[in-house]
C-alpha positions as CSV (number, residue, x, y, z in Angstrom):
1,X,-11.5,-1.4,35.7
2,X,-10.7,-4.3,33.3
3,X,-8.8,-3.7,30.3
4,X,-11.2,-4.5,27.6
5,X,-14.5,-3.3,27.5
6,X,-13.9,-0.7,29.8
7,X,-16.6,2.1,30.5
8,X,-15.9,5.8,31.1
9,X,-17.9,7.2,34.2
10,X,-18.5,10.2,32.3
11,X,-20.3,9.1,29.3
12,X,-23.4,9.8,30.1
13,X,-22.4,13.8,31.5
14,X,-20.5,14.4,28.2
15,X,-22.1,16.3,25.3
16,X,-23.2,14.6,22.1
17,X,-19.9,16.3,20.5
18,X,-17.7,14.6,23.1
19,X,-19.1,11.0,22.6
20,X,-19.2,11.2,18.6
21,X,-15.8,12.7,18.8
22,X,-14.8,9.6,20.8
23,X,-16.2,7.1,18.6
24,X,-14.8,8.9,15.6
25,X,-11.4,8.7,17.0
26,X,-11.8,4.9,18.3
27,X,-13.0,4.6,14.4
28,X,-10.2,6.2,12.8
29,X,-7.5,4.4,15.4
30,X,-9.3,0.8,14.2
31,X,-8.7,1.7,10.5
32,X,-5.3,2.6,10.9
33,X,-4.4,-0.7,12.8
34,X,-6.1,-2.6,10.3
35,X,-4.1,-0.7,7.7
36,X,-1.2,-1.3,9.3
37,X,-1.4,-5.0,9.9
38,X,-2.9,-5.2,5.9
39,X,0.3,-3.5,5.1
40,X,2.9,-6.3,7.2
41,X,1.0,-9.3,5.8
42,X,1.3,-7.9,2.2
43,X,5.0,-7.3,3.3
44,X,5.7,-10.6,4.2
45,X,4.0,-11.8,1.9
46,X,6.1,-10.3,-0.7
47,X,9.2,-10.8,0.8
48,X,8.3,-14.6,0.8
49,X,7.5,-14.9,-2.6
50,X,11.3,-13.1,-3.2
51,X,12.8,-15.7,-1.0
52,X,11.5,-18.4,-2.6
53,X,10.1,-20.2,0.1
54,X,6.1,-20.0,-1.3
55,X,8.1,-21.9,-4.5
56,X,10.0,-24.1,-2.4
57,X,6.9,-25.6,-0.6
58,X,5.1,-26.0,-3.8
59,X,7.9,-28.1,-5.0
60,X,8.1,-30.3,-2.7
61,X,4.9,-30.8,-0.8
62,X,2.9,-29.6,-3.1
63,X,0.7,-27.1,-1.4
64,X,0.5,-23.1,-2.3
């Protein structure tokens, strides 16, 4: 099997609970990466703006 796209050779002998259960879970897991890399970027962000570097580049290039 590949890594990506990857198809279970019991989907179709699984209930309807077991495949919405699945696809609720691989929902939930999605959110809470995107979450997670939401919550970095605003990190950095922040921590850039502190540093002084978004101010910097503004100064002397002119950009941001």
């Amino acid at each position: 099997m590949t890594l990506f796209r990857r198809r279970d050779a019991w989907w179709e002998q699984d209930g309807k609970a077991a495949r919405a259960r699945r696809r609720q879970e691989r929902l939930v897991s999605s959110v809470a990466f995107m979450t997670a890399v939401a919550a970095t970027a605003g990190a950095a962000t922040m921590w850039w703006l502190q540093v002084g570097v978004a101010a910097f580049l503004h100064a002397r290039l002119g950009i941001l």
